[in-house]
N, C-alpha and C positions, 0 to 999 in steps of 0.2 A: 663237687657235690652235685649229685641229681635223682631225679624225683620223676617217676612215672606209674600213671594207674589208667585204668580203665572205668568211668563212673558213667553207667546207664546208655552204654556203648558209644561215646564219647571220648576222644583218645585227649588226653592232656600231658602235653610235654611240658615239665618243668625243671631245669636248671642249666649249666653251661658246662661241655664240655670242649677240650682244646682235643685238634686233630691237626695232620699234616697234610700237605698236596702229594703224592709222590710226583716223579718226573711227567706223568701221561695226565696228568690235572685229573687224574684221578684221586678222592678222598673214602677212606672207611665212615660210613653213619656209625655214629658210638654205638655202643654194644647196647646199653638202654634202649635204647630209641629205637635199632634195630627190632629188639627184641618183642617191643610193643607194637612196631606196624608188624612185623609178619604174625603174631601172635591176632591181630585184626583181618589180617590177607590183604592187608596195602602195601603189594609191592611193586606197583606203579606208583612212581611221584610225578609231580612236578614242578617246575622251576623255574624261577621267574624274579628279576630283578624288583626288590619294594618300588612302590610308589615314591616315599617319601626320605626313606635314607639308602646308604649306600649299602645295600646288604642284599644277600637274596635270601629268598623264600622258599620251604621245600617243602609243598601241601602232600599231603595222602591224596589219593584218587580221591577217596569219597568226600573229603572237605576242599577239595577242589570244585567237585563238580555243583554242590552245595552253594560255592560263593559265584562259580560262573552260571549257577540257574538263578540266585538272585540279583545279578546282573543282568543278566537277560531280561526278566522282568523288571526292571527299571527304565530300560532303555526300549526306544522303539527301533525295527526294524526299516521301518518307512520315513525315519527321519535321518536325514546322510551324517549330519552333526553325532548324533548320537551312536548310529552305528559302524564310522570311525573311531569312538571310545571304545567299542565292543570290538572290533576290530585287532587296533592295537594294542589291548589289555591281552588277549589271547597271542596275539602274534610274537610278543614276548616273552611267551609263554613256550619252554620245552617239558618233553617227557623223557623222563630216565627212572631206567630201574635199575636194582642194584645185583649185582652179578654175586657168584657163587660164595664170594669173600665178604661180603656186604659194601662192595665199594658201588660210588657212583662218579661217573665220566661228567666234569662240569668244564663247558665248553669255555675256554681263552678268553670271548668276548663280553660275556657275565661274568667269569673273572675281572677282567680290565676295568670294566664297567664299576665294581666294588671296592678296586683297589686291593683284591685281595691276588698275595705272590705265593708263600706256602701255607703260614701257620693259620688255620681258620677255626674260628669260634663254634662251635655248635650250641644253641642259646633256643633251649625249651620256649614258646611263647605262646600256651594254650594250645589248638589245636595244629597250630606249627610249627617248624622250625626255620629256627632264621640263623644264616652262615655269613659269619662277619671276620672281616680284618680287623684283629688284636686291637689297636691302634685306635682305627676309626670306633670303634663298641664305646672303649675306654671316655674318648671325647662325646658322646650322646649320654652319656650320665651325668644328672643333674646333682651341682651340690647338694650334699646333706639337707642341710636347713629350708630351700626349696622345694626338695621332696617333699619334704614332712608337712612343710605346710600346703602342695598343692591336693598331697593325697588328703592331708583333714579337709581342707575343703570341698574335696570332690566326693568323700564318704560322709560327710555330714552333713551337705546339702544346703550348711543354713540355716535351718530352720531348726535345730536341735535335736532332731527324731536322730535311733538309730537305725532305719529303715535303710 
């Protein structure tokens, strides 16, 4: 099941497909997802291992450059600490695009890094997409019953509005 639209030129990927590595760690972008970056003219990505879980990230140009300009603006240049953050954030950072078949070339060591061998998830996540080992996604889903109760809490705030 997947779910893709264009709302007020805003690209929102929504749902999961499964794909395979061929031999050259090369993967096809699902037809969907395809469909909606070149239908935008985003056919530069890039690519970058998450912060927080084992997965990577495959932004469009332009929500890429979007979050590395408000990075930029956070951080100062004249402070070393901080622009070691800036630094490193980009440095792990590649560019690929996807060649005439819709595949994109993801490099061994972002591989390794995610634990992902062939079968990899494609997992719509608002303006990105994020490429997971089967396995590792399966383990980041919170029982039932904690779901439900952290989304009511986080959508109702408390205080009983439904704001």
């Amino acid at each position: 099941m997947y779910f893709c639209q264009t709302i007020r030129i805003l690209m929102r990927f929504l749902g999961n497909i499964d794909a395979r590595l061929d031999t050259k760690s090369r993967v096809f972008v699902p037809a969907p997802f395809r469909r909606l970056l070149q239908a935008e003219g985003q056919l530069v990505l890039y690519l970058r291992k998450d912060i927080f879980e084992d997965c990577l990230v495959l932004y469009p140009e332009d929500v890429w450059e979007a979050e590395l300009g408000k990075l930029r603006k956070k951080l100062s240049k004249w402070k070393p600490e901080q622009q070691a953050i800036f630094r490193q954030y980009t440095h792990e950072a590649i560019i690929v695009e996807m060649d005439a078949n819709g595949r994109i070339l993801i490099p061994k060591a972002l591989l390794d890094a995610c634990g992902i061998n062939s079968d990899v998830v494609f997992l719509g996540v608002d303006d990105t997409l994020e490429l997971w080992d089967k396995a590792t996604l399966e383990k980041t889903k919170l029982p039932a019953e904690a779901f439900r109760a952290q989304i009511v809490a986080l959508m109702d705030g408390g205080d009983g509005t439904d704001d």
